[in-house]
DOLUM-664874 format. One record per residue (C-alpha): residue number from 1; residue in one letter; x, y, z. Coordinates in nm, 2 decimals, always signed. Layout:
N
+-----+------+--------+--------+--------+
!  nr ! rest !      u !      v !      w !
+-----+------+--------+--------+--------+
! NUM !    a !      X !      Y !      Z !
...
+-----+------+--------+--------+--------+
This chain:
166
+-----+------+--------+--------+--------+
!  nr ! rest !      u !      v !      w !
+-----+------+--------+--------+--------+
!   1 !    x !  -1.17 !  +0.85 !  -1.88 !
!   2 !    x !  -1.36 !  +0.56 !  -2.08 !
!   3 !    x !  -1.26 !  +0.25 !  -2.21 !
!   4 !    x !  -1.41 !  +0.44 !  -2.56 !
!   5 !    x !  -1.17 !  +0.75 !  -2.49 !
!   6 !    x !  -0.84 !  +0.53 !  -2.40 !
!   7 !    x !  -0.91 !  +0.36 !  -2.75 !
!   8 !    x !  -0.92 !  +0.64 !  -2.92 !
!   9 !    x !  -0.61 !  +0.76 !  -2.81 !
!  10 !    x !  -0.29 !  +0.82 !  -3.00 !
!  11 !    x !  +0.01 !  +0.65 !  -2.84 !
!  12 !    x !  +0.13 !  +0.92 !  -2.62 !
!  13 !    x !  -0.18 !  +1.03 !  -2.49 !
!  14 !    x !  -0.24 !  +0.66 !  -2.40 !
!  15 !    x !  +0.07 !  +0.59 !  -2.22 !
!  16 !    x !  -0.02 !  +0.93 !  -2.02 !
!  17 !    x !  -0.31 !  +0.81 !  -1.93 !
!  18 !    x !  -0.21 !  +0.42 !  -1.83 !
!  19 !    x !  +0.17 !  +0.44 !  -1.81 !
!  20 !    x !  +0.16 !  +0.44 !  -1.39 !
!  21 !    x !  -0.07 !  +0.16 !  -1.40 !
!  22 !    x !  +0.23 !  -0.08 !  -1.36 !
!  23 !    x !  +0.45 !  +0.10 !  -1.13 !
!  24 !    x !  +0.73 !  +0.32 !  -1.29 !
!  25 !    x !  +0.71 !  +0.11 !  -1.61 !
!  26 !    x !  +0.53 !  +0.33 !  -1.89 !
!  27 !    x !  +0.69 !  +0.06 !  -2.13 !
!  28 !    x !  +0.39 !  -0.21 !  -2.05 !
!  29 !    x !  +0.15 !  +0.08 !  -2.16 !
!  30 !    x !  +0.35 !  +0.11 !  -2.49 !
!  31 !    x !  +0.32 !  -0.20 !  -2.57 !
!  32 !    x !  -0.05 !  -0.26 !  -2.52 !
!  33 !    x !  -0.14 !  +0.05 !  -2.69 !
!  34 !    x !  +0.00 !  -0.19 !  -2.99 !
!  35 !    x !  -0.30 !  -0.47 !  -2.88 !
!  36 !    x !  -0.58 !  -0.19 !  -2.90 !
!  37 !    x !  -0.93 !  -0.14 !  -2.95 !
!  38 !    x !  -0.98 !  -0.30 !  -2.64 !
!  39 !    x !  -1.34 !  -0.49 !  -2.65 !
!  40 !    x !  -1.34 !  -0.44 !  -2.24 !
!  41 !    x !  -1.16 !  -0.35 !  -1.91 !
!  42 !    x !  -1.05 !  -0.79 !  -1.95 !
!  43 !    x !  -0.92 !  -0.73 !  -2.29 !
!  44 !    x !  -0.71 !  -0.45 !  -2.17 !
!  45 !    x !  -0.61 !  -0.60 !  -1.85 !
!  46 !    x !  -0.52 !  -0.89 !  -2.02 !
!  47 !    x !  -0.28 !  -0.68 !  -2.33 !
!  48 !    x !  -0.08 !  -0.51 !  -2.02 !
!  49 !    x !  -0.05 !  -0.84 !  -1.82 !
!  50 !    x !  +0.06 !  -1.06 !  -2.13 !
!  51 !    x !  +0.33 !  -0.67 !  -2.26 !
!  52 !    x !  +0.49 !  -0.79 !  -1.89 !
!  53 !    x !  +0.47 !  -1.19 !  -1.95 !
!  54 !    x !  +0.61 !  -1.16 !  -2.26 !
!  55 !    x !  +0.94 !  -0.91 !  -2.12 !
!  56 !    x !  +1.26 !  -1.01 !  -2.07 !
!  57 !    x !  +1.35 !  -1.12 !  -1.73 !
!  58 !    x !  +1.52 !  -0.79 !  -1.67 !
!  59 !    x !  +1.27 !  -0.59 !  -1.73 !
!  60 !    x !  +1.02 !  -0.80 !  -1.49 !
!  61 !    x !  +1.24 !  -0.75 !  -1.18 !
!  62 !    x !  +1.29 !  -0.39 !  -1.31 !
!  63 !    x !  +0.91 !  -0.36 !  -1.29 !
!  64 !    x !  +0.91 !  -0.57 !  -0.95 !
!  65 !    x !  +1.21 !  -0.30 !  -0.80 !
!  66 !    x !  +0.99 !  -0.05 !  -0.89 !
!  67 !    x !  +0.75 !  -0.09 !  -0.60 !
!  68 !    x !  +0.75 !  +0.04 !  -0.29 !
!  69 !    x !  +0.84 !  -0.18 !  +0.02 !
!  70 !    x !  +0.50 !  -0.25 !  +0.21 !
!  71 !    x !  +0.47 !  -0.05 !  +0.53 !
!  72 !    x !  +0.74 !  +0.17 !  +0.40 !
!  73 !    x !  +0.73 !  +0.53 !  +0.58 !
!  74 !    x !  +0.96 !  +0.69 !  +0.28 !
!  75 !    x !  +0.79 !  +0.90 !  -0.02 !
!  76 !    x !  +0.56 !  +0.68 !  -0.26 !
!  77 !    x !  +0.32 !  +0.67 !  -0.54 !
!  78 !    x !  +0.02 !  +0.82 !  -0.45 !
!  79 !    x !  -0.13 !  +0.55 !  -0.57 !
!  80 !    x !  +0.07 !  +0.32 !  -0.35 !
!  81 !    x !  +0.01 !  +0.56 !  -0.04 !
!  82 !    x !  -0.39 !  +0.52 !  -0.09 !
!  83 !    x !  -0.32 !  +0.12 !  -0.18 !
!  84 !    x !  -0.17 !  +0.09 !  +0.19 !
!  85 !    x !  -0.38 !  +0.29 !  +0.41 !
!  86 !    x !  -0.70 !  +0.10 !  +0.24 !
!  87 !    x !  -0.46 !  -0.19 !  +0.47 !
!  88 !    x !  -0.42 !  +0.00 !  +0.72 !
!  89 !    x !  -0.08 !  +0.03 !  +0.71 !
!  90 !    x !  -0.01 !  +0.35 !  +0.79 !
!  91 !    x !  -0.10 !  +0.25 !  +1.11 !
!  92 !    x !  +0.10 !  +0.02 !  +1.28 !
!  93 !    x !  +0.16 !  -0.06 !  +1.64 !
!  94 !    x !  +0.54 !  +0.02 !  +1.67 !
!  95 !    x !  +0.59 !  -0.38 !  +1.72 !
!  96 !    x !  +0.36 !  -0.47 !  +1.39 !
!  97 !    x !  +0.62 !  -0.14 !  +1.20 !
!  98 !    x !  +0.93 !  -0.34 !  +1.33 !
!  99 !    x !  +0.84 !  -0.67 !  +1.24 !
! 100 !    x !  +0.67 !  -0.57 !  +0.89 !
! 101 !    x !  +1.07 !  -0.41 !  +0.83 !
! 102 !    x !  +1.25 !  -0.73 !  +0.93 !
! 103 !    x !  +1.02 !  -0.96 !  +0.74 !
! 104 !    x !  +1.09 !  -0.71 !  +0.42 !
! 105 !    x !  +1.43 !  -0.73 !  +0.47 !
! 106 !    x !  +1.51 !  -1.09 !  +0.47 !
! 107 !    x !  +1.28 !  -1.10 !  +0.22 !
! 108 !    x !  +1.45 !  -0.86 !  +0.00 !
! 109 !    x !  +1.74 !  -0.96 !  +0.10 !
! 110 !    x !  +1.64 !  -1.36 !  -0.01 !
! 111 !    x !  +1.46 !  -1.26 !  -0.37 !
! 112 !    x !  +1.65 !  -0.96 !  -0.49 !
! 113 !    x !  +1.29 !  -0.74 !  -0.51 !
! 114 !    x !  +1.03 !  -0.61 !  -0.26 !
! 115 !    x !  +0.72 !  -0.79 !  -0.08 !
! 116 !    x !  +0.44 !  -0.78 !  -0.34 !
! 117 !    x !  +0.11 !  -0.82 !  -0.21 !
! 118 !    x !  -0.23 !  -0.65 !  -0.35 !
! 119 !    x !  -0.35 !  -0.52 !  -0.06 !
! 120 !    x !  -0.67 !  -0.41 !  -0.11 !
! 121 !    x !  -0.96 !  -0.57 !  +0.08 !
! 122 !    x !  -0.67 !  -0.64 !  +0.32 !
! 123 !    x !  -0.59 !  -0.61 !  +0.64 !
! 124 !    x !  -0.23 !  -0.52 !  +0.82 !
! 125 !    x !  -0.29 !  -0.89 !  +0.97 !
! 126 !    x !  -0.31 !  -1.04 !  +0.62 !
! 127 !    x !  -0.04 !  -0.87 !  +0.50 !
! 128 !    x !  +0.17 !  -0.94 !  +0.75 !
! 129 !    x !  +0.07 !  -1.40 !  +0.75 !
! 130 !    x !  +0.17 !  -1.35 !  +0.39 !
! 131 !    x !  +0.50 !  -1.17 !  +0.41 !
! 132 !    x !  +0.53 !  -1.45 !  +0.68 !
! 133 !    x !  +0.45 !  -1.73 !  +0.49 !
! 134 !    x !  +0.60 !  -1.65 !  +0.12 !
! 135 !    x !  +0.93 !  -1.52 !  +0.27 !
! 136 !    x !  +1.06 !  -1.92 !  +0.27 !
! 137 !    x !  +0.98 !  -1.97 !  -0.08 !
! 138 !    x !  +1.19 !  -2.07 !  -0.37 !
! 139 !    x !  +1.30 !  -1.80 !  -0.58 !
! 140 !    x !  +1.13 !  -1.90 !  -0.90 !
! 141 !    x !  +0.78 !  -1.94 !  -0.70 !
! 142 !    x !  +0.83 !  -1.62 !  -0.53 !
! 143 !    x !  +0.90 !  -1.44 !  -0.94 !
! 144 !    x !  +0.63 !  -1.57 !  -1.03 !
! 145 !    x !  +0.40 !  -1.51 !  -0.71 !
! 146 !    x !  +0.53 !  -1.09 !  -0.70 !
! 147 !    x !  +0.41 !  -1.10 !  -1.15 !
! 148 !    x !  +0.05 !  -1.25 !  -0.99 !
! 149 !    x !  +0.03 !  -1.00 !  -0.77 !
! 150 !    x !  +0.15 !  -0.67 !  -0.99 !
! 151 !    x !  -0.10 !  -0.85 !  -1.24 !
! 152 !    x !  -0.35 !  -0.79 !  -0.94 !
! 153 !    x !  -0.23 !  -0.43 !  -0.82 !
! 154 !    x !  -0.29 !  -0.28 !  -1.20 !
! 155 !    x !  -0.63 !  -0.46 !  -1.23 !
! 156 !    x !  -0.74 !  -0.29 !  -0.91 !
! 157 !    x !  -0.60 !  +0.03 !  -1.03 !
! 158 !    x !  -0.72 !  +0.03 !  -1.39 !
! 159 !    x !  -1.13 !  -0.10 !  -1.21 !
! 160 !    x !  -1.06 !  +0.24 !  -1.00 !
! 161 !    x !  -0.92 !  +0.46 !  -1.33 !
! 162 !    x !  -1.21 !  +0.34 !  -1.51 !
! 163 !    x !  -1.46 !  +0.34 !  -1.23 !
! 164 !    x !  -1.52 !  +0.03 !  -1.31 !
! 165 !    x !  -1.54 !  -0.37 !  -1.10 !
! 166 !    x !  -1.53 !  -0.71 !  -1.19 !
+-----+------+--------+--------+--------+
């Protein structure tokens, strides 16, 4: 698909085409398909980035619950499964599985959402100093840190969709 063939498209069609872009929230899709044409891959980066900034609260932790915890060995996105193992995270020494868990757990447990990191050109190590380091955070730093990040995780996903880099 082009940038030429997602502006062409009729609401549904586009929200089929982008609406896992943002994990489990086809609703950021809708509501760029309002912002189009789309002069490039920034301009329509930038019209599902500012559909999330402008949501209500709610529906940016909805959109935050969404994902998957990092590491997580349960059923997820394929496009969360490939986002991982590009981190290598699918393969864990026992120790690094058990300590990724704990670290997700207090943080979920401290924020009310999952560890959001944009893993790729990662490494389980970075992943892991991160979770490390943003699981003291204030709450509002943290919000606003896991938005960054989703922000990142679609614009990875819609260069990859479109076959496309910065």
């Amino acid at each position: 698909m082009t940038l030429a063939d997602l502006n062409a498209c009729d609401e549904e069609a586009f929200v089929s085409a982008l609406g896992w872009i943002f994990e489990e929230s086809p609703w950021v899709a809708h509501r760029a398909w309002l912002r189009r044409p789309f002069a490039s891959l920034d301009a329509l980066h930038a019209a599902m980035t500012q559909a999330v900034a402008e949501a209500a609260e709610a529906e940016q932790l909805t959109l935050l619950r969404a994902h998957p915890d990092l590491g997580t060995r349960a059923r997820i996105s394929e496009a969360s499964t490939g986002e991982q193992r590009g981190a290598a995270l699918d393969r864990l020494t026992p120790g690094e599985f058990a300590r990724l868990q704990r670290l997700n757990d207090d943080y979920r447990g401290r924020f009310g959402f999952p560890f959001l990191f944009a893993v790729k050109g990662s490494t389980k190590h970075d992943v892991l100093a991160a979770l490390d380091a943003r699981v003291t955070r204030r709450r509002d730093e943290e919000f606003a840190e896991a938005l960054q990040q989703v922000y990142k995780i679609a614009r990875f996903r819609l260069e990859e969709m479109l076959g496309t880099t910065r």
